[in-house]
C-alpha positions in Angstrom: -5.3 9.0 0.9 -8.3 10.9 -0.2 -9.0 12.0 -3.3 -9.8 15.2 -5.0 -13.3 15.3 -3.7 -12.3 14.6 -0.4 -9.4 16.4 0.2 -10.3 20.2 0.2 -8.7 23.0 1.5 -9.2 24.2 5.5 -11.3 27.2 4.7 -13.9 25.4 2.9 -14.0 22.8 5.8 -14.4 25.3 8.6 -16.8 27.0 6.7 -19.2 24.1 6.5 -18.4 22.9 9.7 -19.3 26.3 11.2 -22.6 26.2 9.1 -23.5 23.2 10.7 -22.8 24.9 14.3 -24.8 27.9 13.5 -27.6 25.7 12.0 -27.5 23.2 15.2 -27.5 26.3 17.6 -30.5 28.4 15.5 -28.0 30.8 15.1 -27.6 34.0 12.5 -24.7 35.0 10.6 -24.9 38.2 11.8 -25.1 36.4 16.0 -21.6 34.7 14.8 -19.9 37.8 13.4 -21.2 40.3 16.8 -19.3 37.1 18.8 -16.1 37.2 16.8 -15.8 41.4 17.2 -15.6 40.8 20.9 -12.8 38.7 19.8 -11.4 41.7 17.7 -12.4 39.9 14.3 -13.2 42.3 12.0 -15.8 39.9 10.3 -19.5 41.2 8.9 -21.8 38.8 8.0 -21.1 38.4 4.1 -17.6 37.8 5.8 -19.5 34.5 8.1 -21.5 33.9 4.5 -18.3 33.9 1.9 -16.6 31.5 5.1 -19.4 28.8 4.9 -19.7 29.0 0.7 -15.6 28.6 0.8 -15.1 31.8 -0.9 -13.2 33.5 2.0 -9.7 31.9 3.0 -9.1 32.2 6.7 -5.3 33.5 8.6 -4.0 31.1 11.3 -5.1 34.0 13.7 -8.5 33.6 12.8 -8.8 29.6 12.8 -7.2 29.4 16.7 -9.5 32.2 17.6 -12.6 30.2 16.1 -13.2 27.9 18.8 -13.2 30.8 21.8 -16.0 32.5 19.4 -18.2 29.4 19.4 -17.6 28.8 22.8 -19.3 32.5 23.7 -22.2 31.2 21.2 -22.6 28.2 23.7 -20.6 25.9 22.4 -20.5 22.5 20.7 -20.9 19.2 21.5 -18.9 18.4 17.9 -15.2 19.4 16.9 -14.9 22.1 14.7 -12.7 20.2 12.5 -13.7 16.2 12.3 -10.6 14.4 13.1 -10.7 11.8 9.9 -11.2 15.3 7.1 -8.4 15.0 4.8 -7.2 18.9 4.6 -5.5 19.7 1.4 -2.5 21.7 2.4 -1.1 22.6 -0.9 -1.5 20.8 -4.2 0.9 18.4 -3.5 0.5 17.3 0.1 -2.5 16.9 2.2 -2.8 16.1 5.7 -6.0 14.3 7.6 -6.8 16.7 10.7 -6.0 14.4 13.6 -2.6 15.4 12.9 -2.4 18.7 13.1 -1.4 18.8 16.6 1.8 17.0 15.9 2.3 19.6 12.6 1.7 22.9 14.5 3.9 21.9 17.6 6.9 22.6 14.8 5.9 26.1 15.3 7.3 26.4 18.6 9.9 23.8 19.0 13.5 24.1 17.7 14.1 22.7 14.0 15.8 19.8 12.7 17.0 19.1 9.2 14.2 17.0 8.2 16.4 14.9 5.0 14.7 11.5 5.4 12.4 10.3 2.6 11.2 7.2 4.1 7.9 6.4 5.5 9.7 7.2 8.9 9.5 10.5 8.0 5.5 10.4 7.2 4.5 8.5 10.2 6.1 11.2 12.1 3.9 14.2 11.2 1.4 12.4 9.6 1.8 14.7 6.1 0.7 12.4 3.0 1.6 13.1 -1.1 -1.6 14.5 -2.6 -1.1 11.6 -5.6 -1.8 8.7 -3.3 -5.4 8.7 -4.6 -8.0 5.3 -3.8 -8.7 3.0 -6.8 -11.9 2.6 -4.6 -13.2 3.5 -0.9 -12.5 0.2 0.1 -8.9 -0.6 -1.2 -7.3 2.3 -1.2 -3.5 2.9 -1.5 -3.6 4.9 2.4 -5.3 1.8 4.1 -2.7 -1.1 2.6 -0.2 2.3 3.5 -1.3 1.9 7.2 -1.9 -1.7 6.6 2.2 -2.3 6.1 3.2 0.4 8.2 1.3 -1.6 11.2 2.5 -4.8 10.3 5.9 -3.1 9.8 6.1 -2.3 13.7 3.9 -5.8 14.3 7.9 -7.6 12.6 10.1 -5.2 14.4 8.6 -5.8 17.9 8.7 -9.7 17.1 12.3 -9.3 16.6 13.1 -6.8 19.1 11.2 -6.7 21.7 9.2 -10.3 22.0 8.4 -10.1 25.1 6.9 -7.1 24.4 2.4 -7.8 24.0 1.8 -5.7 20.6 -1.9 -5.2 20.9 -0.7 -2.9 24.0 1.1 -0.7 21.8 -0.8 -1.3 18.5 -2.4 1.9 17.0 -0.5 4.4 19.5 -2.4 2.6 22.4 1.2 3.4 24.4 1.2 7.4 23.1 -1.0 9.1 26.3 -2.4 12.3 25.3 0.0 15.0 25.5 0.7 14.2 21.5 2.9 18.0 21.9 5.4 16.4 24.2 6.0 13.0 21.9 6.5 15.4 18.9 9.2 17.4 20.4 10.7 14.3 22.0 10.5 12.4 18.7 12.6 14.8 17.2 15.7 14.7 19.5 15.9 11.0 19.0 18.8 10.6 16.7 18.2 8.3 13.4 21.9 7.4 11.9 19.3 7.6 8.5 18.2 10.6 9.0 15.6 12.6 9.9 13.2 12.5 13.1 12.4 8.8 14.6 8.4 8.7 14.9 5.8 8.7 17.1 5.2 4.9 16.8 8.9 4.1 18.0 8.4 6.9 20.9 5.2 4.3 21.8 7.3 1.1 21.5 10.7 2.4 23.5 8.1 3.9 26.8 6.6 1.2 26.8 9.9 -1.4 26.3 12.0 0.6 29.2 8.8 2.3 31.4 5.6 0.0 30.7 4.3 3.5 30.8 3.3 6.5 28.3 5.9 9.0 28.2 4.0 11.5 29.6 3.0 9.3 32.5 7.0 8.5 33.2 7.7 12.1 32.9 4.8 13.0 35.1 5.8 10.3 37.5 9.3 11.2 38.0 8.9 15.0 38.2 6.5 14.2 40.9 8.9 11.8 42.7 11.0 15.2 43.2 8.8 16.8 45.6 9.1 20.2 44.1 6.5 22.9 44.6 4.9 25.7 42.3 4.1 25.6 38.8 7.2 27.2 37.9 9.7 24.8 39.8 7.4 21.9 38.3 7.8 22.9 34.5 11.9 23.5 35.4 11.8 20.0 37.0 9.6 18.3 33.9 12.2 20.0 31.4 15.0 18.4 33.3 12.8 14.8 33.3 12.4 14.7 29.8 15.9 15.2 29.0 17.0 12.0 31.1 13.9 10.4 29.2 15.4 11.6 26.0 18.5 10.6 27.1 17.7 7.5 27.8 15.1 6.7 24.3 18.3 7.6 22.6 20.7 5.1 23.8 17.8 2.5 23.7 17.3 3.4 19.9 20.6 3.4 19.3 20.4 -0.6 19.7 17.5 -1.4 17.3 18.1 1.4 14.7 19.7 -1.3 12.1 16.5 -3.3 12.4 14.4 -0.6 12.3 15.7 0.9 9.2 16.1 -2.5 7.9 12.6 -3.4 7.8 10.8 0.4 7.1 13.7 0.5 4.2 11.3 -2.1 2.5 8.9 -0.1 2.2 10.0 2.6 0.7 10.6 1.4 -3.3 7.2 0.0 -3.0 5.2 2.6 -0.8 3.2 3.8 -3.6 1.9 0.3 -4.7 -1.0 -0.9 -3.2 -0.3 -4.7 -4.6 3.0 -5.1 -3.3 2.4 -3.6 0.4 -0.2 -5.8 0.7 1.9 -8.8 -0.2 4.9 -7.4 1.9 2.4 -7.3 4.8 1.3 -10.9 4.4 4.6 -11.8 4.7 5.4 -9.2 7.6 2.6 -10.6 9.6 3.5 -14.3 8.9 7.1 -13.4 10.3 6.1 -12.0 13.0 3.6 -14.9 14.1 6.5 -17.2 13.7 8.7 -15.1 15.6 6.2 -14.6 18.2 5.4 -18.4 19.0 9.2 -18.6 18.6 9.7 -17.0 21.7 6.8 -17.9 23.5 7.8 -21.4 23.4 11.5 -20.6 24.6 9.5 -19.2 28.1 7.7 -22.3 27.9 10.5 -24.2 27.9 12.7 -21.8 30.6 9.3 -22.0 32.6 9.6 -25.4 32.8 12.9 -26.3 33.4 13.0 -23.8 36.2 9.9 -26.0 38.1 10.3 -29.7 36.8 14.3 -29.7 37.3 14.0 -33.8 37.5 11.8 -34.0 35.1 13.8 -31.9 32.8 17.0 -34.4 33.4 14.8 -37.2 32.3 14.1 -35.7 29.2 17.6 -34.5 28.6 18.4 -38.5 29.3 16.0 -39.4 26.6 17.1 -37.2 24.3 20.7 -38.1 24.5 20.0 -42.0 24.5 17.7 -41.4 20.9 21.0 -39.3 19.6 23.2 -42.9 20.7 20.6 -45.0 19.1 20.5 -43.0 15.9 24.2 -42.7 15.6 24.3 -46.8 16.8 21.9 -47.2 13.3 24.7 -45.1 11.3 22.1 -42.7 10.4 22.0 -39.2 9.8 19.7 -36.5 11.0 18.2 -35.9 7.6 17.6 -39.5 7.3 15.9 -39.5 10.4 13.7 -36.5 9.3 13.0 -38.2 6.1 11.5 -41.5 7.6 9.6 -39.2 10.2 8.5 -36.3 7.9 9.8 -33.9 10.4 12.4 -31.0 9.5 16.3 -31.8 10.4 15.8 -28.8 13.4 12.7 -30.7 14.6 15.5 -33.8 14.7 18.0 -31.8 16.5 15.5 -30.0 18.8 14.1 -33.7 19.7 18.3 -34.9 20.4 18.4 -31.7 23.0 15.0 -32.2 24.3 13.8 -29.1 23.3 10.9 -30.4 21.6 10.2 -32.4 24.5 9.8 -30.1 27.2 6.7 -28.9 27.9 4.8 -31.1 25.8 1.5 -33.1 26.9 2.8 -36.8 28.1 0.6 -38.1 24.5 2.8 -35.8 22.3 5.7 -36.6 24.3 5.3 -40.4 23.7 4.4 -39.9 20.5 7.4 -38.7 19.4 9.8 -40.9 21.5 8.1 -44.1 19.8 8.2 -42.0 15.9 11.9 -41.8 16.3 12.8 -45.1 17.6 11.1 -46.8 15.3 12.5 -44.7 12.5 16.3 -45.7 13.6 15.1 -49.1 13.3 15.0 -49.3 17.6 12.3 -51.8 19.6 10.0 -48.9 19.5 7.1 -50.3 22.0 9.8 -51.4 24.6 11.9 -48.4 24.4 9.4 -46.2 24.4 8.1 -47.9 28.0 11.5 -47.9 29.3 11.2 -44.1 28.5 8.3 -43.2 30.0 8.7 -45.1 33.2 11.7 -43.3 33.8 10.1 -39.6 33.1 7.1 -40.7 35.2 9.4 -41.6 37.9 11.0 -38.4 37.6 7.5 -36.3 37.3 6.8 -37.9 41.4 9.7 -36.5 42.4 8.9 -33.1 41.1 5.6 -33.6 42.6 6.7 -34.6 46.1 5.0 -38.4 45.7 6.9 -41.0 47.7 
């Protein structure tokens, strides 16, 4: 997070921020406060001058009203708030301001006992603890924060949802822009830990059951009715996002244990840079493994499906190196030992596994490695072999 210097209360960063608006626009202080009467602001122009010094504190009133006054001055081509200011919001907890949409949507959406003390809980709202201060710009404790948090959802998608491509999702990619809706939807989905789920699982579970935003699956549906008039449309969106709701929660009620599981890590070590950086490493490092895990199993399903005689021959093959191993009285660790594979790469060979799919070179290779490692003719067998998985490949291909 930022620190002292950078995290300042929301006065003092509207007040410069308008500065820079009245300065860009040629503007008095006296033009701003004659816009922001018409507004019914009762604001002279030692009230527009103790605003940009940060002397003057300004009501929630005044701050929504802020933008309608500088639109009347001919508005902005900037926000009046940068969206990456870290806002001090007491001494304790401070809050960058591309989050306050999902904060100030509490204000009008039914409350929730909010008891969970995990990152879960952050992510949600986006609220950070004033003492997670940088050593240094570069490394500080917020970035490895966001570092482990995305490599938190990175391992929980690996195991979940493989199939699933992460960079579509990564960074809220999945989220659409109605950031209101996923905060009010976030907190009806019910987390056995506690507290609301966040917004990165509402991105994860749209895309997992829709391949869509949740907005554009609420949008999509309500349209589908063929209703008419704003009125009936909001009455039918309400009734849409309570089957999506419904829906999000039985989905999350599979993949809560893993969920918790892995964001559980985090929380005894959240506030140490080193160790979420090495927990990270090792997230990501699962989660590649995991990844290539499952994208050989398609492989493999791929190819069974459209070399069926091709995949018999392999099956063959595999079986007649199990005989010949078990023929030599040897074991599989033996086997792995004089190959300086791992005993699953031996058993994977034995069902073929780690022959499917494979380019004929690697294929070979490994027929002749394990016949000659169970003491086999290795150059003979390993013909025999071949000839029979090349007869089968003409087959698959339709060659007389």
């Amino acid at each position: 997070m930022a620190n002292d210097e950078q995290q300042r209360p929301l006065a003092a960063i509207v007040g410069e921020r308008l500065k820079a608006f009245r300065d860009a626009r040629g503007l008095r202080q006296a033009d701003v406060a004659a816009a922001a009467s018409q507004w019914g602001l009762s604001w002279a122009r030692s009230s527009i001058a103790a605003l940009e010094a940060g002397t003057r504190n300004l009501s929630l009133e005044e701050v929504l009203i802020l933008p309608f006054v500088m639109d009347d001055l001919g508005g902005w081509d900037q926000p009046l708030i940068e969206p990456e200011s870290w806002i001090a919001m007491t001494p304790t907890r401070g809050i960058q301001a591309k989050h306050l949409a999902s904060v100030t949507a509490l204000l009008t959406t039914p409350q929730v006992l909010l008891t969970a003390t995990t990152p879960l809980r952050d992510m949600a709202f986006g609220i950070r603890k004033a003492e997670q201060e940088a050593a240094d710009r570069e490394g500080d404790l917020y970035t490895w924060q966001m570092h482990a948090e995305d490599e938190a959802w990175r391992l929980f998608c690996a195991r979940v949802y493989p199939s699933l491509p992460y960079k579509e999702i990564a960074h809220g990619a999945n989220l659409g822009s109605d950031l209101e809706l996923v905060t009010k939807v976030a907190k009806r989905i019910e987390n056995p830990d506690g507290g609301p789920a966040s917004w990165g699982l509402i991105n994860v579970l749209s895309r997992a059951l829709w391949n869509a935003p949740l907005q554009e699956e609420r949008d999509r549906r309500a349209g589908e009715r063929g209703v008419r008039g704003d009125r009936a449309l909001q009455s039918v969106k309400g009734h849409v996002t309570r089957e999506l709701i419904n829906e999000l929660n039985a989905e999350a009620a599979k993949i809560w244990p893993v969920l918790n599981e892995i964001f559980g890590e985090l929380s005894p070590i959240w506030n140490d840079a080193e160790r979420l950086g090495e927990w990270a490493d090792h997230a990501r490092a699962a989660a590649s493994r995991l990844y290539r895990r499952h994208q050989r199993a398609v492989e493999v399903q791929e190819f069974e499906a459209s070399h069926p005689e091709e995949n018999a021959a392999l099956e063959e093959i595999g079986e007649f190196l199990k005989a010949a191993r078990l023929a030599a009285g040897m074991t599989t660790e033996e086997v792995a030992e004089a190959m300086g594979r791992t005993v699953q790469v031996i058993d994977a060979i034995e069902r073929a596994d780690w022959l499917k799919a494979r380019p004929e070179a690697r294929v070979y290779k490994h027929i002749s490695t394990f016949a000659e490692a169970v003491g086999a003719d290795a150059d003979s067998l390993t013909d025999a072999m071949m000839r029979r998985l090349e007869d089968a490949r003409r087959i698959d291909r339709g060659d007389s």
